[in-house]
N, C-alpha and C positions, 0 to 999 in steps of 0.2 A: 504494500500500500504506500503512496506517497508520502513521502516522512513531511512536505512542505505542506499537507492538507490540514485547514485548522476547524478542531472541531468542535463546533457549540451547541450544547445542550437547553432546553428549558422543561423544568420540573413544574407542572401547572398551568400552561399557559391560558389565562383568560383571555381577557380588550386587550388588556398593554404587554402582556408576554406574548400575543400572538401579534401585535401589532411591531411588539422590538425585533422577536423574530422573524416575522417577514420583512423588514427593514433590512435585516441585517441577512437573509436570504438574496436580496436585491442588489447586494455588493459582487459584483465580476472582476476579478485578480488572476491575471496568471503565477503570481509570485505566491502567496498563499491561499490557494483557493478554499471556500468557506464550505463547510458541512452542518446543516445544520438537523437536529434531529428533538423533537416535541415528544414528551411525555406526558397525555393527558387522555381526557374521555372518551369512550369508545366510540362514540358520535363525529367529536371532533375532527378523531386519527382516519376514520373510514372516509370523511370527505375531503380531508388531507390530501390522505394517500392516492386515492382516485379523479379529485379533480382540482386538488393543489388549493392555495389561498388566495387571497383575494382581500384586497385591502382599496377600501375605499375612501376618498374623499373629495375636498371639492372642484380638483383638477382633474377628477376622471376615476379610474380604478386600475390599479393591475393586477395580474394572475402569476402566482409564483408557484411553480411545480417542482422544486427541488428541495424540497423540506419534507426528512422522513419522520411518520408521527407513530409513535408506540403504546399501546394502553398502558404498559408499564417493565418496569426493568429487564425481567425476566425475559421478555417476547423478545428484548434489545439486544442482551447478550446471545441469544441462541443463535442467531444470523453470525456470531463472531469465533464461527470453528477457526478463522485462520489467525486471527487477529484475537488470542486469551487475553490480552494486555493493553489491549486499548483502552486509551485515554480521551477524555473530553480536554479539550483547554480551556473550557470555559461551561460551567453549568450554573444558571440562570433557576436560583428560586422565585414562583412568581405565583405562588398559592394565595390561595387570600389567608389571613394571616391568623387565624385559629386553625388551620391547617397545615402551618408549618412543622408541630412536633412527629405528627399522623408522615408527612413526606418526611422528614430527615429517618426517622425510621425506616422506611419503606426501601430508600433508597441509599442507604446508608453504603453498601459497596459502593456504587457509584459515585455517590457523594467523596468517599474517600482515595478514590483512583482518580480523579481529576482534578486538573492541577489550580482553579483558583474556580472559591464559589462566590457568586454574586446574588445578594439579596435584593429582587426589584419586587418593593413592594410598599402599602401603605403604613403609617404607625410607628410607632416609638416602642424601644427595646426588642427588637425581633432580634436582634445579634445574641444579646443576650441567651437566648433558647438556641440559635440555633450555633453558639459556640458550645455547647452541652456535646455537638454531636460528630464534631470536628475541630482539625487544627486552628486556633481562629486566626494565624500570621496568611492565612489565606483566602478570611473571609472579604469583600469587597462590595461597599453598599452601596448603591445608585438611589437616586429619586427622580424624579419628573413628573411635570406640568400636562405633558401631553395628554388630550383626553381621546378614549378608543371606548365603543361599546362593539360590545361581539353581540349582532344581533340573534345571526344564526350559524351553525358550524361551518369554519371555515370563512366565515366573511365576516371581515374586522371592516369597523367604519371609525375612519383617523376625524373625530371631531373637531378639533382644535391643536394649533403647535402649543408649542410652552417647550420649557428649559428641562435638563438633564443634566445633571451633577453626580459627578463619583469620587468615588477615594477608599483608599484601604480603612478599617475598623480598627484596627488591633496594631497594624504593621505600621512601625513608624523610624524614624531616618533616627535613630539612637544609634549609637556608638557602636554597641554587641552585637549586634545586625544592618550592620551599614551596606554591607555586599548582599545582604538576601533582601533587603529596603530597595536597592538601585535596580537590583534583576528584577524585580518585582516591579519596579515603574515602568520600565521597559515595556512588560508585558498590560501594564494598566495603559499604555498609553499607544499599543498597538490596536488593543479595545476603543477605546476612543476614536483613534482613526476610523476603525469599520463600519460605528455607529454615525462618524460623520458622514463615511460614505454614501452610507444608506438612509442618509435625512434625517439622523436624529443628533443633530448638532450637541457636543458631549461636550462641558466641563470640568477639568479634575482640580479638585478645592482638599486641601490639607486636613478640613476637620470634618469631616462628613456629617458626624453626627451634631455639630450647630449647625448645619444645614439640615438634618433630617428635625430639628426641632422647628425651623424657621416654615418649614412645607407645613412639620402638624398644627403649626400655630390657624394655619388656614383652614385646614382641616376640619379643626376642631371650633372653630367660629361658625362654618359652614353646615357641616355634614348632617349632624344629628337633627339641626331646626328644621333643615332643609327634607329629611327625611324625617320627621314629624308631620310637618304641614303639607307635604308634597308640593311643594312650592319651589322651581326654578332658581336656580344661586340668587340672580338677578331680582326676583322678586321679592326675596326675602328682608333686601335693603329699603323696599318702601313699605315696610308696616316697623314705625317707629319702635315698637315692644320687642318684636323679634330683632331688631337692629340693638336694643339695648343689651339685649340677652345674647347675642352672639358676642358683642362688645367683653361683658362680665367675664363667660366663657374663657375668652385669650388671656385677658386679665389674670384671671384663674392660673393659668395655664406657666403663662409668664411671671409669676411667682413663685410656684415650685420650683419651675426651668433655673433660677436663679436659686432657690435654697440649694439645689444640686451640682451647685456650680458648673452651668452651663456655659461657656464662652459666648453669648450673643453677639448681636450688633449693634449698633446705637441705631435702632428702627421705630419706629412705631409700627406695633406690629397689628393693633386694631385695624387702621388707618390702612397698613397693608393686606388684609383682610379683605374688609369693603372694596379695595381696587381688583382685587381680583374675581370676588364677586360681582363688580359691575364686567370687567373684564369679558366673564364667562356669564352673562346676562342669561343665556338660553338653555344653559347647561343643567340636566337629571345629576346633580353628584353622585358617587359610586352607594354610596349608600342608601341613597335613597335608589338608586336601582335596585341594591338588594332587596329592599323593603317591599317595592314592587313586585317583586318575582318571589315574593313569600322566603324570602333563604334569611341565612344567619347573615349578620353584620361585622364590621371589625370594632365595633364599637369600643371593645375590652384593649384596643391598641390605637383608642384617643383615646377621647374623653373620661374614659373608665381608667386609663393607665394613668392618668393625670389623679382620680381620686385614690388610686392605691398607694401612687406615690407620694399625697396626700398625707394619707395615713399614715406612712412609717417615719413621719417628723412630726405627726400631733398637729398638722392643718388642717380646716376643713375649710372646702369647696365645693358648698351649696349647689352652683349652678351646674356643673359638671356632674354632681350627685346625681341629680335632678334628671339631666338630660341622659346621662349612660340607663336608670332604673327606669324610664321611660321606651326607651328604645331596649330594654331587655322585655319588656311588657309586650312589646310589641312581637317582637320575635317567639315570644311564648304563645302568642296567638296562632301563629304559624303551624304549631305541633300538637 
């Protein structure tokens, strides 16, 4: 097999794992040509496999047939009589994120034969969980703006751009590992190029996780009101009440972020909130899509990880109480 073929994995892909990955299926190199290979729903992989993806948006669509999809590890390795020791170079968590402990089990060979994992998902502390289940000088966490809804198998609709940021979690440019820091950016910033390649313009930022705080801050203004009321990001900004309550929310939010000493920025992050709300005036946020479609939320990785982390310094934050037992309410409804 070509020792120059680079190959990328996705564990879960919904909207934005099926959206990164056909992105990143849409890059052409002779130099390192891409592989890229989806482990997800039986639905998904069948229309995959037979009639490729399909990513839409509002400069047209295209059809991408060179993305192998597998319902699950097992199917993946069997195809690899010749090749016992194949490696991903890149495998892509991108479950929704009460589902993360369920995948790193599942896939845990995998996970541990390949050479750098990357967490694309929503929420605050998922590294945490899923350095339980591997080395974490090789975990590497991305976030992004971009919105994608998977309406139906195989066909991603690219809603809106937005930004995408990464950087290592754990690995950092220290003295005792300066030579496994430097080979490692190398390879972070190979990543980078492919995702430029394939339209998703990549940032690499040194602290990743004051950027993964800075994204939930929005999040967690947003999501839960939004999926409450069923009410559009945009709409949500002209009923004065909900505007106060998402406000409180960040507030909330940006208090702990601070007792835990978070490195922010000197932002207003209310303030950036509402611009991204007016921003995305049209937009079902992901939660209230779940809400929609009767499924669980990631509620317990905002607003709810905000009151646990709350709790273990003796704060309370009413308004995130409030809104996580509401939207667990809801989801009880479901079952």
């Amino acid at each position: 097999m070509n020792r120059n073929i680079l190959r990328i994995g996705f564990i879960g892909p919904g909207s934005i794992g099926s959206l990164f990955g056909g992105c990143l299926a849409s890059v052409h190199t002779d130099v390192n040509p891409l592989e890229i290979v989806f482990f997800c729903r039986r639905g998904h992989a069948k229309v995959i496999n037979k009639y490729g993806i399909k990513i839409f948006n509002d400069k047209g669509n295209l059809t991408l047939t060179n993305i192998k999809a597998f319902e699950n590890a097992e199917d993946f390795t069997k195809g690899l009589v010749n090749d016992k020791i194949y490696k991903l170079d890149y495998l892509f968590l991108t479950t929704k994120t009460y589902d993360s402990e369920r995948a790193m089990i599942q896939y845990e060979q995998l996970i541990n034969s390949s050479n750098w994992l990357i967490i694309l998902q929503n929420g605050l502390g998922n590294e945490e969980l899923v350095k339980k289940y591997c080395d974490k000088k090789k975990i590497i966490r991305i976030i992004t703006s971009h919105g994608a809804i998977l309406k139906d198998n195989g066909c991603v609709y690219h809603t809106g751009p937005g930004f995408t940021k990464m950087g290592f979690v754990y690995l950092k440019p220290q003295k005792q590992n300066h030579r496994l820091y430097e080979s490692g950016y190398v390879k972070l910033n190979e990543l980078k190029n492919h995702l430029d390649a394939g339209g998703l313009e990549t940032e690499i930022v040194d602290d990743i996780i004051k950027h993964t705080w800075e994204k939930a801050f929005v999040n967690i203004g947003i999501n839960a009101l939004g999926a409450l009321t069923r009410l559009n990001n945009g709409k949500l900004l002209e009923n004065e009440k909900l505007k106060q309550l998402m406000s409180i929310a960040v507030k909330e939010a940006l208090y702990i972020a601070k007792l835990k000493g978070i490195d922010l920025s000197d932002v207003d992050y209310v303030r950036l909130m509402y611009s991204v709300a007016e921003k995305t005036y049209d937009n079902k946020n992901s939660m209230l899509q779940d809400i929609l479609k009767g499924k669980l939320t990631e509620i317990d990785f905002l607003n709810g990880r905000i009151v646990s982390l709350a709790k273990e310094v003796g704060i309370k934050v009413p308004i995130n109480e409030m809104l996580t037992d509401l939207i667990k309410g809801l989801e009880e409804s479901f079952r």
